[in-house]
Short mmCIF file of the C-alpha atoms (twelve columns), coordinates in Angstrom:
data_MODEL
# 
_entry.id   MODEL 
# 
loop_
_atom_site.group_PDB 
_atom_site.id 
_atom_site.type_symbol 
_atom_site.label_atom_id 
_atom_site.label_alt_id 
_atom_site.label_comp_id 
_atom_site.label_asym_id 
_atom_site.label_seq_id 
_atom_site.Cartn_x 
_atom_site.Cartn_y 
_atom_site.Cartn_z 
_atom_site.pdbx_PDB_model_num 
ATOM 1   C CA . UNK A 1   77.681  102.524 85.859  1 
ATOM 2   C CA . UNK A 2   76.665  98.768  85.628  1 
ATOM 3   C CA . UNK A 3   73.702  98.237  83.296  1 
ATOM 4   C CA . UNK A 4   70.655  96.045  84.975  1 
ATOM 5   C CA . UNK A 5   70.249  93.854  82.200  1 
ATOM 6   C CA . UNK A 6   74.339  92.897  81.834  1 
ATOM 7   C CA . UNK A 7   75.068  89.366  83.454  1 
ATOM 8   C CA . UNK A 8   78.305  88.982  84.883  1 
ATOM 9   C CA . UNK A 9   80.425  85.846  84.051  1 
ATOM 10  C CA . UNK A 10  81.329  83.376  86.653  1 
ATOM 11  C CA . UNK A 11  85.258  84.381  87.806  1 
ATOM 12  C CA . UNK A 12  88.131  82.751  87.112  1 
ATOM 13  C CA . UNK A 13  89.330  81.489  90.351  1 
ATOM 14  C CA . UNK A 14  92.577  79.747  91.453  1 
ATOM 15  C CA . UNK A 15  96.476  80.274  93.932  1 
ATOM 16  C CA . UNK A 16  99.028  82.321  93.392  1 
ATOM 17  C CA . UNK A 17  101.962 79.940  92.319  1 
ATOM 18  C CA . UNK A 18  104.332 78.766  95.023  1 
ATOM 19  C CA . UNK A 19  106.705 76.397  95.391  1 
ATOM 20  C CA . UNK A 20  105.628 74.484  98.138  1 
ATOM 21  C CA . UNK A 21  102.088 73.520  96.037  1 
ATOM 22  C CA . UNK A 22  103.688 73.601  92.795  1 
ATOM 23  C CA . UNK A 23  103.322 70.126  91.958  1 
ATOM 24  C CA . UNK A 24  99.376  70.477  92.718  1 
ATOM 25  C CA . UNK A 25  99.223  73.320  90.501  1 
ATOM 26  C CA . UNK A 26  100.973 71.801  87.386  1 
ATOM 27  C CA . UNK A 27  98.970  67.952  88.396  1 
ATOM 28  C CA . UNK A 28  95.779  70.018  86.783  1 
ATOM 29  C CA . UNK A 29  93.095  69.833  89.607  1 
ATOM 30  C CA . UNK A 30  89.561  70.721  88.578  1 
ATOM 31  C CA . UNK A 31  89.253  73.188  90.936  1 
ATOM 32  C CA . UNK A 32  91.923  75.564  89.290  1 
ATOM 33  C CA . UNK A 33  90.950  77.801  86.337  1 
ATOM 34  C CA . UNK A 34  93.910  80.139  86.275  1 
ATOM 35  C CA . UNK A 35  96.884  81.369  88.023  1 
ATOM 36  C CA . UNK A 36  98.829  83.954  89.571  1 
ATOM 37  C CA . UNK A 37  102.810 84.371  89.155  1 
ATOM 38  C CA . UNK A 38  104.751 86.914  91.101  1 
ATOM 39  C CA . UNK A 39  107.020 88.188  88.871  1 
ATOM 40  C CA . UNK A 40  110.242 88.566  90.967  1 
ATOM 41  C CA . UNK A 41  109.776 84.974  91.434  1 
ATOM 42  C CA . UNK A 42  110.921 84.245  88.170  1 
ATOM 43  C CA . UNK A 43  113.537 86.605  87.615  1 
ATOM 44  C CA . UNK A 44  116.860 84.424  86.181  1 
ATOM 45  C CA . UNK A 45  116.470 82.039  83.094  1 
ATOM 46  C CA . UNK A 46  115.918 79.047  84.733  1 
ATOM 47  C CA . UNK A 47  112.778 79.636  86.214  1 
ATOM 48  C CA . UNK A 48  111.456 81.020  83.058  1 
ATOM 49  C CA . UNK A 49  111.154 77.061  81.854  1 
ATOM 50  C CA . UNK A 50  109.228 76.392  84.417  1 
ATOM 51  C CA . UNK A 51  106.907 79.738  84.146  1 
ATOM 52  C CA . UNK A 52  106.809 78.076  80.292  1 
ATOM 53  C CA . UNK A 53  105.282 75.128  81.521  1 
ATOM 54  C CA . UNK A 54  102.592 76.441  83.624  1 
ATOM 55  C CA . UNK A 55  101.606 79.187  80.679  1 
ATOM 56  C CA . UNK A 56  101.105 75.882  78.606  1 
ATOM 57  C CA . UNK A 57  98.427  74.990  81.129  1 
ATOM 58  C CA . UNK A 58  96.604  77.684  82.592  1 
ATOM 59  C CA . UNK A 59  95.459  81.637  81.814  1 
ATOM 60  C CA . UNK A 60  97.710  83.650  83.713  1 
ATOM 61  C CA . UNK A 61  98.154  86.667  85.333  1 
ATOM 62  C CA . UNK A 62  101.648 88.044  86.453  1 
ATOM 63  C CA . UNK A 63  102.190 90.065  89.945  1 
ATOM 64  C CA . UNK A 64  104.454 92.404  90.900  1 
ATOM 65  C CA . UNK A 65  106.444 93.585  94.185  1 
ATOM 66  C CA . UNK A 66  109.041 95.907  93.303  1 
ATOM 67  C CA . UNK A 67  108.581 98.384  90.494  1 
ATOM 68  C CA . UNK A 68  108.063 101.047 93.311  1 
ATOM 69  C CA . UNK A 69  105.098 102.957 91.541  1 
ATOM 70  C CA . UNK A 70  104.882 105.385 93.949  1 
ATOM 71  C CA . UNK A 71  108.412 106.664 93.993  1 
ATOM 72  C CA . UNK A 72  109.239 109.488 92.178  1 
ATOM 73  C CA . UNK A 73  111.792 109.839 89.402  1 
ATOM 74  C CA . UNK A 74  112.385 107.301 86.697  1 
ATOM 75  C CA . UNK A 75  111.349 103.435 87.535  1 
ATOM 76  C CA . UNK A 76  113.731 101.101 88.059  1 
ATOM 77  C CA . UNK A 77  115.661 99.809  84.344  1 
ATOM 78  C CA . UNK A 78  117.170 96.738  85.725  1 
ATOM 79  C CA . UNK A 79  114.133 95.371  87.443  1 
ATOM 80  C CA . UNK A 80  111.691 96.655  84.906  1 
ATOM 81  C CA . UNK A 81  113.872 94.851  82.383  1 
ATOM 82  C CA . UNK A 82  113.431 91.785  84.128  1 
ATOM 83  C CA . UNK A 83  109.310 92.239  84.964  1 
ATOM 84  C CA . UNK A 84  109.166 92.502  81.091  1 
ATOM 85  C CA . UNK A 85  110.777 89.312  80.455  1 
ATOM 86  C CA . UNK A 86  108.655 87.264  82.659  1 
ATOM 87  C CA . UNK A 87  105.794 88.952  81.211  1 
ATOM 88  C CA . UNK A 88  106.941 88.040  77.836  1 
ATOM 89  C CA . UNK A 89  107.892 84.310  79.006  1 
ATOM 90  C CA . UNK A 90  103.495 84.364  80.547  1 
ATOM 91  C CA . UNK A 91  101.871 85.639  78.312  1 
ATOM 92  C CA . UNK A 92  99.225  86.590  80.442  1 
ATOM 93  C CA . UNK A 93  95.781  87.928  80.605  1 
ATOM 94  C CA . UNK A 94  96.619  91.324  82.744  1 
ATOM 95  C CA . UNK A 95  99.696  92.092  84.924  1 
ATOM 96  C CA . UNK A 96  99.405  94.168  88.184  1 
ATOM 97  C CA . UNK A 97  101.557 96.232  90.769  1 
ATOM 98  C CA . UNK A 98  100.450 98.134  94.272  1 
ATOM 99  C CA . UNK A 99  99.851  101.397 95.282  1 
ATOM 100 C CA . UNK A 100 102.842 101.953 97.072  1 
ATOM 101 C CA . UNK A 101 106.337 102.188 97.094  1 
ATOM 102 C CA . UNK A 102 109.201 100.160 98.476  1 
ATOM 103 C CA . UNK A 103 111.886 101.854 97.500  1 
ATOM 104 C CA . UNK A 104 113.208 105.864 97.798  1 
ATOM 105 C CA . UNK A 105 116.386 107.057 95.919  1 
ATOM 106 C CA . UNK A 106 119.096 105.523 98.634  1 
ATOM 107 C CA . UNK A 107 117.688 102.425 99.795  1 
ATOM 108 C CA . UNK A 108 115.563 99.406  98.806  1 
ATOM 109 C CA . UNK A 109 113.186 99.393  102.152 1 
ATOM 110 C CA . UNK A 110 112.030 95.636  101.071 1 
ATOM 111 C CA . UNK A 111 108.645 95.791  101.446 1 
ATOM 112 C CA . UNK A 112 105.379 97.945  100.372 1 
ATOM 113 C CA . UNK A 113 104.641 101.192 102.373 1 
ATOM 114 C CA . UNK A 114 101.414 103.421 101.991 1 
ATOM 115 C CA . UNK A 115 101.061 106.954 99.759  1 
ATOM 116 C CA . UNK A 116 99.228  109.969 100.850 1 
ATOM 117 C CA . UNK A 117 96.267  110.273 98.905  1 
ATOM 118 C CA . UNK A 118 97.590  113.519 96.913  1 
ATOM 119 C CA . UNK A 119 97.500  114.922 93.707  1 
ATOM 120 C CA . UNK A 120 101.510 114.672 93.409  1 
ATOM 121 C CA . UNK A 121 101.593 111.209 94.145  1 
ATOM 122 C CA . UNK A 122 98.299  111.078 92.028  1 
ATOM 123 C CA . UNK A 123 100.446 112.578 89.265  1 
ATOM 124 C CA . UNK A 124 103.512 110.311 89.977  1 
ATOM 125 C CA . UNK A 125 101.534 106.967 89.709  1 
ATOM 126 C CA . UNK A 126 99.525  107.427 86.624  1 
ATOM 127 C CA . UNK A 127 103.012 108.440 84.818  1 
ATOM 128 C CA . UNK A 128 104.240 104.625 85.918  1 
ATOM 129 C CA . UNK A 129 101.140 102.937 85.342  1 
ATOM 130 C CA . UNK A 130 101.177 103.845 81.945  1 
ATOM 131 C CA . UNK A 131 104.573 103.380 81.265  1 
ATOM 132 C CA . UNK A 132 104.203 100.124 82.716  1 
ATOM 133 C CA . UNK A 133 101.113 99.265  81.011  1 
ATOM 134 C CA . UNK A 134 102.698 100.535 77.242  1 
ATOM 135 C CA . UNK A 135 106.141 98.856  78.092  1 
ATOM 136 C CA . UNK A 136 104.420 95.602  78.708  1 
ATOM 137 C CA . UNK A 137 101.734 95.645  75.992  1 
ATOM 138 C CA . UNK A 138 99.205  94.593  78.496  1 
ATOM 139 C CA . UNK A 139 96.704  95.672  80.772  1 
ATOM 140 C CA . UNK A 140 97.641  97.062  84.290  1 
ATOM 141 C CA . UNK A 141 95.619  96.560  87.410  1 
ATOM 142 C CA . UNK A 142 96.600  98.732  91.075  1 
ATOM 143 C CA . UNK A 143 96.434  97.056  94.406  1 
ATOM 144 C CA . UNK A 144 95.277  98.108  97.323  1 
ATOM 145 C CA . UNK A 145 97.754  97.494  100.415 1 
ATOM 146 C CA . UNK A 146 97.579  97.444  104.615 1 
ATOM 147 C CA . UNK A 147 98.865  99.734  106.542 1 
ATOM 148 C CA . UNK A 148 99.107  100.652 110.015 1 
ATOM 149 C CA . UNK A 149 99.245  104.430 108.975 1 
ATOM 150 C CA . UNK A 150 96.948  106.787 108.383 1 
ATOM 151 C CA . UNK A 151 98.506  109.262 106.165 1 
ATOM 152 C CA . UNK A 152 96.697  113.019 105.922 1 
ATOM 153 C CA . UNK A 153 95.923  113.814 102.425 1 
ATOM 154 C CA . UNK A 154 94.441  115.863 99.823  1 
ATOM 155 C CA . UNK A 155 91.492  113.409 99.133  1 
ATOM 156 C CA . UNK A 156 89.580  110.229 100.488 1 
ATOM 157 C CA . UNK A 157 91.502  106.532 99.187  1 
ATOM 158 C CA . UNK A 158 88.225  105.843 97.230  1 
ATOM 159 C CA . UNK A 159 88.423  108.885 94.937  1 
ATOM 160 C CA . UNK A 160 92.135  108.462 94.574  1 
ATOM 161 C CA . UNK A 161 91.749  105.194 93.627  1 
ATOM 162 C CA . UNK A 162 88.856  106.194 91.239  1 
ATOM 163 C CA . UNK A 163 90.892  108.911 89.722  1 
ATOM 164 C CA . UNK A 164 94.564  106.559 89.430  1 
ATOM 165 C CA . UNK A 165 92.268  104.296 87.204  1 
ATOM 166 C CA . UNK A 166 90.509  106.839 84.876  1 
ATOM 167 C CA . UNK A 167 93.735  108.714 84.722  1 
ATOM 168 C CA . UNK A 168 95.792  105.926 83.907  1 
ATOM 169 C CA . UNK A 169 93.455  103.812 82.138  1 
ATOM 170 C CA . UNK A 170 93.944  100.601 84.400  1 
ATOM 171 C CA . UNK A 171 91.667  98.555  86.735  1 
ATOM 172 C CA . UNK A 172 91.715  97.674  90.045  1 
ATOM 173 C CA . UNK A 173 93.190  94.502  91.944  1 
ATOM 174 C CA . UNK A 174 91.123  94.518  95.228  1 
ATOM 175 C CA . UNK A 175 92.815  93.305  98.170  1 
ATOM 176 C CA . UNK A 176 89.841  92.164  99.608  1 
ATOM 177 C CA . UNK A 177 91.993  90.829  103.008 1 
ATOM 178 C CA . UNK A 178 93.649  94.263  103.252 1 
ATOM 179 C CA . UNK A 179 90.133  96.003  102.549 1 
ATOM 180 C CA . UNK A 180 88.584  93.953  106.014 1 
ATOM 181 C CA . UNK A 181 91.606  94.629  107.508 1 
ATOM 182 C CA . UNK A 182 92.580  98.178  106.463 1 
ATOM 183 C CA . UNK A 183 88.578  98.531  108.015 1 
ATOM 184 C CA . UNK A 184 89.056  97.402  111.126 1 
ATOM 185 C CA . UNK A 185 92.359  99.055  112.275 1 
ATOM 186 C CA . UNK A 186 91.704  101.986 111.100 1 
ATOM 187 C CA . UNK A 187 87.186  101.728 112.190 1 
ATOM 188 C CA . UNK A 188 85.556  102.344 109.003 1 
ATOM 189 C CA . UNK A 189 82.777  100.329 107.154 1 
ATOM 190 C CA . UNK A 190 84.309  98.215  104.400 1 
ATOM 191 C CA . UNK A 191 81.265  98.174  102.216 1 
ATOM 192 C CA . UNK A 192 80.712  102.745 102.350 1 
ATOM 193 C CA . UNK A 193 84.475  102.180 100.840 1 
ATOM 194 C CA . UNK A 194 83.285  99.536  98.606  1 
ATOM 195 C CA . UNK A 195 80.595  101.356 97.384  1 
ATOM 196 C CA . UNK A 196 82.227  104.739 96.642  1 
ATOM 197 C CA . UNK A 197 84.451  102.580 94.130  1 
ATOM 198 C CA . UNK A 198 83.554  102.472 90.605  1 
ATOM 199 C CA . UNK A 199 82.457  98.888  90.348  1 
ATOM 200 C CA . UNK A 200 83.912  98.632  86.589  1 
ATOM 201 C CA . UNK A 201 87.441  99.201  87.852  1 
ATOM 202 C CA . UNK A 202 87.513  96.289  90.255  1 
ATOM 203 C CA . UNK A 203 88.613  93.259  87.681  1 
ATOM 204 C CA . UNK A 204 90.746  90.811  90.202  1 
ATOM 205 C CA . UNK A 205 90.614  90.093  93.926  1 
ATOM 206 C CA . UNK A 206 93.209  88.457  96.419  1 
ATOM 207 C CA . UNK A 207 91.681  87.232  99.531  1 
ATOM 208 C CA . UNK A 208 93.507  85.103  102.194 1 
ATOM 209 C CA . UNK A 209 92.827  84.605  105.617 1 
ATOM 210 C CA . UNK A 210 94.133  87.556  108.710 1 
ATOM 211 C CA . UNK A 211 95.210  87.277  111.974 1 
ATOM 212 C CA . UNK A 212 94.424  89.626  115.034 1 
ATOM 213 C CA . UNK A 213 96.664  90.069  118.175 1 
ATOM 214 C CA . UNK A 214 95.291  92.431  121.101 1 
ATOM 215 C CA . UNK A 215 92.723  94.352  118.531 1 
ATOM 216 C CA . UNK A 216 95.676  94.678  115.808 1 
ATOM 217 C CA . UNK A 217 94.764  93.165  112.644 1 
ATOM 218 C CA . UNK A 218 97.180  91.865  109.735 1 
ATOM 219 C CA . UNK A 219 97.766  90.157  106.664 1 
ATOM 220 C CA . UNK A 220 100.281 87.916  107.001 1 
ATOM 221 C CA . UNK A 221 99.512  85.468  103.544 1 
ATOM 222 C CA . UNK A 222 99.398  82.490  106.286 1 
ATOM 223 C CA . UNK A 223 95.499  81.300  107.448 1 
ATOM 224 C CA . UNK A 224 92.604  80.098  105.773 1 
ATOM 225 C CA . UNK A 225 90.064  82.638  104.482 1 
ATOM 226 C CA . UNK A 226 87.156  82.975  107.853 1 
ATOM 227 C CA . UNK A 227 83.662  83.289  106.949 1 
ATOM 228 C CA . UNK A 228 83.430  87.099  107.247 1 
ATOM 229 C CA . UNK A 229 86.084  86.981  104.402 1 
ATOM 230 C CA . UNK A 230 83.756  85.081  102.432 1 
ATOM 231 C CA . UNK A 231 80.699  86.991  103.097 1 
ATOM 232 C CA . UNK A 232 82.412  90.614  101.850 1 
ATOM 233 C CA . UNK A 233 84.101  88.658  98.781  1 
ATOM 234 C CA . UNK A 234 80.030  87.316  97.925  1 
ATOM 235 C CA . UNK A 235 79.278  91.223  98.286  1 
ATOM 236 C CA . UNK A 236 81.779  92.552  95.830  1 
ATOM 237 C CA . UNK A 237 81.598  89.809  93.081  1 
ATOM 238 C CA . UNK A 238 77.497  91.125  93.544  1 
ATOM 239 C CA . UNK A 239 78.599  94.699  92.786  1 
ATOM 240 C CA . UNK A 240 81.522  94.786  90.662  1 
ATOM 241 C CA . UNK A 241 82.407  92.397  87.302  1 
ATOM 242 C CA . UNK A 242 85.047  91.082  88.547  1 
ATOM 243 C CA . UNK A 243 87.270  88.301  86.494  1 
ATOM 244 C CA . UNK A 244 89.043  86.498  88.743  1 
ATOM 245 C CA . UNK A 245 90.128  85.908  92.113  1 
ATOM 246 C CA . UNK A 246 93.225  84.700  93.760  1 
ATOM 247 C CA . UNK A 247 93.918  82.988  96.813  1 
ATOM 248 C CA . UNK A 248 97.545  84.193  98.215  1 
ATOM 249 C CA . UNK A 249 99.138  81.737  100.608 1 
ATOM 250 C CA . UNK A 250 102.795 82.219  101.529 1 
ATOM 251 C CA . UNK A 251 102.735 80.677  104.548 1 
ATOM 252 C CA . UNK A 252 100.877 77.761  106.570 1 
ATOM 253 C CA . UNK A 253 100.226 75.798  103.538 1 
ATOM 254 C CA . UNK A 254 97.717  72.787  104.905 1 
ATOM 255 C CA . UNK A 255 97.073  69.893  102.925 1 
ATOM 256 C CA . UNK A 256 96.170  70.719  98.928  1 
ATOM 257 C CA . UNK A 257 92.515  69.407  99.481  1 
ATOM 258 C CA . UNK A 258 91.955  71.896  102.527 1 
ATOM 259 C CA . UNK A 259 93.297  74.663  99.394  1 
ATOM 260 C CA . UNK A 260 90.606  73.032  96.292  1 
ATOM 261 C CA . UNK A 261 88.059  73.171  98.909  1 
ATOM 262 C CA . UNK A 262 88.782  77.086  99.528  1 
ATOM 263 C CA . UNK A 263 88.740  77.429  95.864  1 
ATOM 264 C CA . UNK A 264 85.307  75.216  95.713  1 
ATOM 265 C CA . UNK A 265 83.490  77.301  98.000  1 
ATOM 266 C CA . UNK A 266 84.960  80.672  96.851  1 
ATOM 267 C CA . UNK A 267 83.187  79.772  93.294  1 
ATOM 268 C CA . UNK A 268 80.148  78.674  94.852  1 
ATOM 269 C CA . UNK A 269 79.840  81.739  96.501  1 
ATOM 270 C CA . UNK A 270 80.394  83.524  93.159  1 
ATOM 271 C CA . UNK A 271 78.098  81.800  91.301  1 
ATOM 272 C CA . UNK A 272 75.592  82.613  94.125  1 
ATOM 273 C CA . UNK A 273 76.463  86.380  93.486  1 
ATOM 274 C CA . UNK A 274 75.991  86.521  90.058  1 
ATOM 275 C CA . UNK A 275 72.698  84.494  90.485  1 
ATOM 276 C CA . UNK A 276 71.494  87.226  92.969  1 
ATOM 277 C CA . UNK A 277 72.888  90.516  92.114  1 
ATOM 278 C CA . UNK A 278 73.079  93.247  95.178  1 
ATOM 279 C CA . UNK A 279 69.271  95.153  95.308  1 
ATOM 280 C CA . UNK A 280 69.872  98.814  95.022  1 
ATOM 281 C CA . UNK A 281 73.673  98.369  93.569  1 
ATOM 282 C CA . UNK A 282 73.038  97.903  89.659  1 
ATOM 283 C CA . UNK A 283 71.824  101.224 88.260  1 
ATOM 284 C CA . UNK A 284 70.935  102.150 84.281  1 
# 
């Protein structure tokens, strides 16, 4: 557990690269102190000059879409091959995958679906987190993902989480978006989960506004983060040392001083959490 007398640094907090705000990213704004890359982004050599250039200017961290963790059988060579050589190309602080799979043994299904919480897929996951992890030389965090399912399984999501990072030696990326959202589709309270997390696991967040539609709620990459956002983000940097946080916009992208002023506010709020730690969270 977290010692009372450890102080937590101030996180690292800055976008997920993307084309459309590239040139604000690599222009050096002072509200930017690292950077996300999605890995399948750079796949072919001539993006790897550009990922070059932006490892030259800030400490990065590289995402991942499509290694399929949660299918069983061997991971993907060709696309693993290609994960590695980005990651070699970024040298970065930490690279991270979901917990999930997106694709079985006859199709790619193109996007990330949910696992039941079971010891099999338990079993399945650790195997490719820490082949992934020892492949890449580099630390591994797990994300959390939405779903519209509830899948029956063998254990609650918190313990499975718990047990995928003891047992596989990584840390946790913490949607915090699909944690809200996740919450309120499927009526439980956000911070019981948070709390029945290991707060040492959690290292990153992603946070980026939702939407709702007729009580549905999503994560589409596309708004600005709302104020509830902000206020569970304050109570997890409070209970968990976490290193950085990203903001993931894929969509929507307003003008790059309506983005620094997300990034502003997100570290004032941290630096307002590690200035007032959570009563009753920090334990000997």
């Amino acid at each position: 557990m977290i010692n009372e007398n450890h102080i937590f640094a101030i996180p690292l907090i800055g976008p997920g690269f993307r084309r459309p705000i590239a040139d604000w990213i690599l222009s050096g704004p002072p509200e930017i102190n690292c950077v996300e890359v999605t890995a399948e982004h750079f796949f072919g050599d001539g993006h790897l000059i550009s990922l070059s250039e932006l490892a030259g200017r800030y400490p990065l961290s590289v995402h991942g879409l499509g290694l399929s963790l949660g299918t069983p059988g061997p991971l993907d060579e060709q696309h693993l091959a290609s994960f590695l050589r980005v990651v070699r190309t970024a040298d970065p602080d930490w690279i991270s995958e979901h917990v999930a799979f997106t694709r079985t043994d006859e199709v790619d299904l193109g996007h990330l679906n949910p696992l039941a919480c079971t010891r099999n897929v338990l079993e399945t996951l650790v195997a490719h987190a820490s082949e992934l992890s020892d492949r890449a030389e580099k630390p591994l965090l797990l994300e959390n993902i939405t779903s519209f399912l509830s899948l029956p399984g063998e254990m609650p999501e918190t313990e499975f989480l718990n047990r995928l990072c003891d047992d596989a030696g990584c840390g946790l990326l913490l949607d915090v978006t699909n944690l809200l959202v996740n919450s309120r589709n499927h009526q439980f309270d956000p911070l019981e989960w948070l709390r029945e997390i290991e707060p040492d696991h959690v290292r990153q967040l992603h946070a980026v506004g939702y939407t709702e539609d007729n009580g549905v709620w999503r994560d589409q990459h596309a708004e600005p983060i709302q104020e509830d956002l902000y206020e569970l983000i304050e109570e997890v940097v409070r209970y968990a040392p976490v290193q950085s946080i990203i903001v993931e916009r894929d969509a929507n992208f307003p003008e790059v001083d309506e983005l620094a002023w997300e990034l502003t506010t997100l570290e004032r709020i941290c630096e307002s959490a590690r200035s007032h730690p959570a009563a009753g969270e920090i334990v000997e």
